[in-house]
C-alpha positions in Angstrom: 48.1 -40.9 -41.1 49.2 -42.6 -43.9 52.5 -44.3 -43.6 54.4 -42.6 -47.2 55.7 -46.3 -47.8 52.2 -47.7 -48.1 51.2 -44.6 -50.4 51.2 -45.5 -54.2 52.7 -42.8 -55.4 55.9 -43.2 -53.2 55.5 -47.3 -54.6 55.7 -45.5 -57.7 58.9 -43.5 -57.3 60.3 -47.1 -56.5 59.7 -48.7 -59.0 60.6 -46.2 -61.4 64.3 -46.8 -59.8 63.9 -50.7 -59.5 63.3 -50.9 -63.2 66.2 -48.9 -64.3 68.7 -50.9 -61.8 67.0 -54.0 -62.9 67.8 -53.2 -66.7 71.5 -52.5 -66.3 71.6 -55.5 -64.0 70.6 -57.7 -67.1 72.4 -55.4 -69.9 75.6 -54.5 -68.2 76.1 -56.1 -65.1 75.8 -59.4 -65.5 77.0 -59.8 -68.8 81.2 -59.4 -68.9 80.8 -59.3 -73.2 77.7 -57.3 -74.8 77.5 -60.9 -77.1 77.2 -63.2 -73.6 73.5 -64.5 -73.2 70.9 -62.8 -70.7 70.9 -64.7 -67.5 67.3 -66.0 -67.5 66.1 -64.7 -64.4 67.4 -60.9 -64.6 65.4 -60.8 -67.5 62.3 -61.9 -66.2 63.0 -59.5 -63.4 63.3 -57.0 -65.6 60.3 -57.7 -68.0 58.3 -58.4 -64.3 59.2 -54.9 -63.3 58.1 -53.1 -66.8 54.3 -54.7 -66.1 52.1 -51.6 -65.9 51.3 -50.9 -62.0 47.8 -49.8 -62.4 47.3 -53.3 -63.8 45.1 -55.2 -61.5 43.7 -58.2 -63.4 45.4 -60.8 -66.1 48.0 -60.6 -64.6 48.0 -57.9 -62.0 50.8 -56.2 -61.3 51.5 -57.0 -57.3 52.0 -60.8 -59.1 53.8 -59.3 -61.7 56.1 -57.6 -59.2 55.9 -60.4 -57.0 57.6 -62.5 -59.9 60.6 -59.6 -60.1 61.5 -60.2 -56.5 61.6 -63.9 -57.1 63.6 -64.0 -60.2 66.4 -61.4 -58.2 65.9 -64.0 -55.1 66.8 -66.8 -57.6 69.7 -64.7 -58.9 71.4 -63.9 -55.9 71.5 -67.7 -55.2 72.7 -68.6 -58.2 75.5 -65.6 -57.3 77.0 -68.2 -54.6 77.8 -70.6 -56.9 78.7 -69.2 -60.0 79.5 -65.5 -59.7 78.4 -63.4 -62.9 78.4 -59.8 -61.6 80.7 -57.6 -63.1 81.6 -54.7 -60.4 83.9 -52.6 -63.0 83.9 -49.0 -63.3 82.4 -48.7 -66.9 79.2 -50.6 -65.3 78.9 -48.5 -62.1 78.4 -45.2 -64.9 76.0 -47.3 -66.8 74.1 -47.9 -63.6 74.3 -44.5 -62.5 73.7 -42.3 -65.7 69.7 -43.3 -65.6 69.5 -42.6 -61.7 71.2 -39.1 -62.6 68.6 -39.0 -64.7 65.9 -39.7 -63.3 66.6 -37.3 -60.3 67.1 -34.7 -62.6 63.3 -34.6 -64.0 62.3 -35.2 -60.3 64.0 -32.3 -58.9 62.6 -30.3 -62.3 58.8 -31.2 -60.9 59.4 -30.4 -57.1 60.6 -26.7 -58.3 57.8 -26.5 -60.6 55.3 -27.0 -57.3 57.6 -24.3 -55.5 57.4 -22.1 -57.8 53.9 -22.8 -58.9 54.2 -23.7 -62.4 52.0 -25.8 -63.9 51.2 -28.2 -60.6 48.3 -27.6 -59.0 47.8 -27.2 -55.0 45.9 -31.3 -55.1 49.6 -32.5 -56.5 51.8 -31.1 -54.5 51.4 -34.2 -52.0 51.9 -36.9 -55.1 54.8 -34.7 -56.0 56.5 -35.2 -53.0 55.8 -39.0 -52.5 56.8 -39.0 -55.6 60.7 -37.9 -55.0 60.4 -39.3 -51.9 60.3 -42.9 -53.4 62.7 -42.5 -55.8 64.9 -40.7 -53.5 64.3 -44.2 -51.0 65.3 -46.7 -53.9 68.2 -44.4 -55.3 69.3 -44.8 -51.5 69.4 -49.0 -51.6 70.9 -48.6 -54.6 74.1 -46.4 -53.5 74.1 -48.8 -50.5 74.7 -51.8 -53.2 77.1 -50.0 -55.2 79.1 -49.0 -51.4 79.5 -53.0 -51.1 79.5 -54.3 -54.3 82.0 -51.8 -55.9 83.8 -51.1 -52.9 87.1 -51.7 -54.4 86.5 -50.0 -57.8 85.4 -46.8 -54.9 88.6 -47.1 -53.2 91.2 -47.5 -56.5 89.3 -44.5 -57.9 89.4 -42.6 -54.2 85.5 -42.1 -54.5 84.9 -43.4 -50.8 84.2 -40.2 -49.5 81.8 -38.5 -52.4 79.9 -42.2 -52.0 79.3 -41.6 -48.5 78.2 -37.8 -49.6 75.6 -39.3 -51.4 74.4 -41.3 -49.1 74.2 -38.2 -46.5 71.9 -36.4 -49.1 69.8 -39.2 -49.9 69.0 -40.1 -46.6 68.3 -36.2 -45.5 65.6 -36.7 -48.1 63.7 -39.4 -45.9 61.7 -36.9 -43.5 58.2 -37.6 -42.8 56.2 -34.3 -42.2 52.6 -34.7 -40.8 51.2 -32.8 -43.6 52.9 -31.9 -46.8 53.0 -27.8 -47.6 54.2 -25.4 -50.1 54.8 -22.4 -47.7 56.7 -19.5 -49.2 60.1 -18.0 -48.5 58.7 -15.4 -46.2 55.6 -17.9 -44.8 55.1 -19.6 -41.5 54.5 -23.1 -43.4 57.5 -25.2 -44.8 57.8 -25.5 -48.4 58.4 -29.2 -48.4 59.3 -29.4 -51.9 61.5 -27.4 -51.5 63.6 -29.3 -48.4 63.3 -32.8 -50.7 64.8 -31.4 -53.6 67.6 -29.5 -51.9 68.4 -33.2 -51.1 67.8 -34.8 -53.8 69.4 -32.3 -56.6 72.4 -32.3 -54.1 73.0 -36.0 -54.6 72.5 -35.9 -58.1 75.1 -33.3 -58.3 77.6 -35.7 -56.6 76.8 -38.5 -58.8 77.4 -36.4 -61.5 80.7 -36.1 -59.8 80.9 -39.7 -58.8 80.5 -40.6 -62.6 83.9 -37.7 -63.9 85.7 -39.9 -61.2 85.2 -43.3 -62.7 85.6 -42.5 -66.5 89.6 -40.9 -65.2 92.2 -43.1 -66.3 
């Protein structure tokens, strides 16, 4: 079997989170004035990350995305001796808003496969690699934001919804031996189904997370 982390189509859902964190990382987070300059190498993280993934000459995109993960190493050294990161409340929405987003139109698909509309039998498995990957980066992401904006969490009392989120996002990380779409009354598991309980619960609470940060 497979391991799901090796599958493209989880890579996929990964990336679609990477480039949306990697985009408010140069446009928000790193920037304390919207007329500062764009710190070199979250940019070329960021323009790395937009390379097309099924890409595989001139350049491909595993060198592509190689270059993202060394531009953010290179950032996060340059972080230790001359901090610009920004961990205020008005960047944590902007950093959460596209997430929100983007597990919205996931959890739209997986109920689609559930309830049979308009996803075939043959993508029911990409459908769920699918959520699981960006369920997996959302997850790394809300670990971040735990440390990074751990006191903007605790002034706003939004510890405990935080660590809500995480619960949800990690119950989304099951690995079944085969993926199905049993019914309500069948003897197979609707995996769909399971993920996007998950998954639409923590975008509920994000939802939630975000109302908390834009009170006075």
């Amino acid at each position: 079997r497979q391991a799901r982390s090796f599958r493209p189509i989880f890579q996929l859902g990964v990336l679609q989170v990477v480039r949306h964190a990697s985009r408010v990382l140069r446009d928000n987070l790193t920037r304390q004035r919207t007329s500062d300059a764009v710190h070199k190498d979250t940019d070329l993280a960021y323009s790395a990350f937009a390379n097309d993934p099924l890409k595989w000459a001139f350049p491909s995109a595993e060198s592509a995305f190689g270059r993202g993960v060394n531009a953010l190493t290179r950032f996060n050294e340059h972080l230790k001796q001359s901090p610009t990161f920004y961990p205020r409340a008005d960047n944590l929405i902007q950093l959460l808003e596209p997430l929100v987003s983007e597990l919205g139109a996931i959890t739209t698909r997986l109920l689609q496969a559930q309830e049979g509309e308009g996803v075939s039998w043959w993508e029911i498995d990409d459908n769920f690699y699918m959520a699981q990957g960006v369920g997996y980066a959302t997850l790394g992401v809300m670990l971040a934001v735990q440390h990074d904006f751990a006191d903007v969490l605790r002034d706003k009392n939004a510890q405990e919804i935080t660590d809500l989120i995480l619960k949800s996002l990690r119950g989304s990380q099951f690995d079944p031996i085969i993926v199905t779409n049993g019914g309500k009354a069948g003897i197979l598991a609707n995996h769909s189904n399971n993920v996007k309980v998950y998954l639409d619960d923590a975008r509920q609470k994000m939802n939630s997370l975000i109302s908390i940060l834009r009170q006075g």
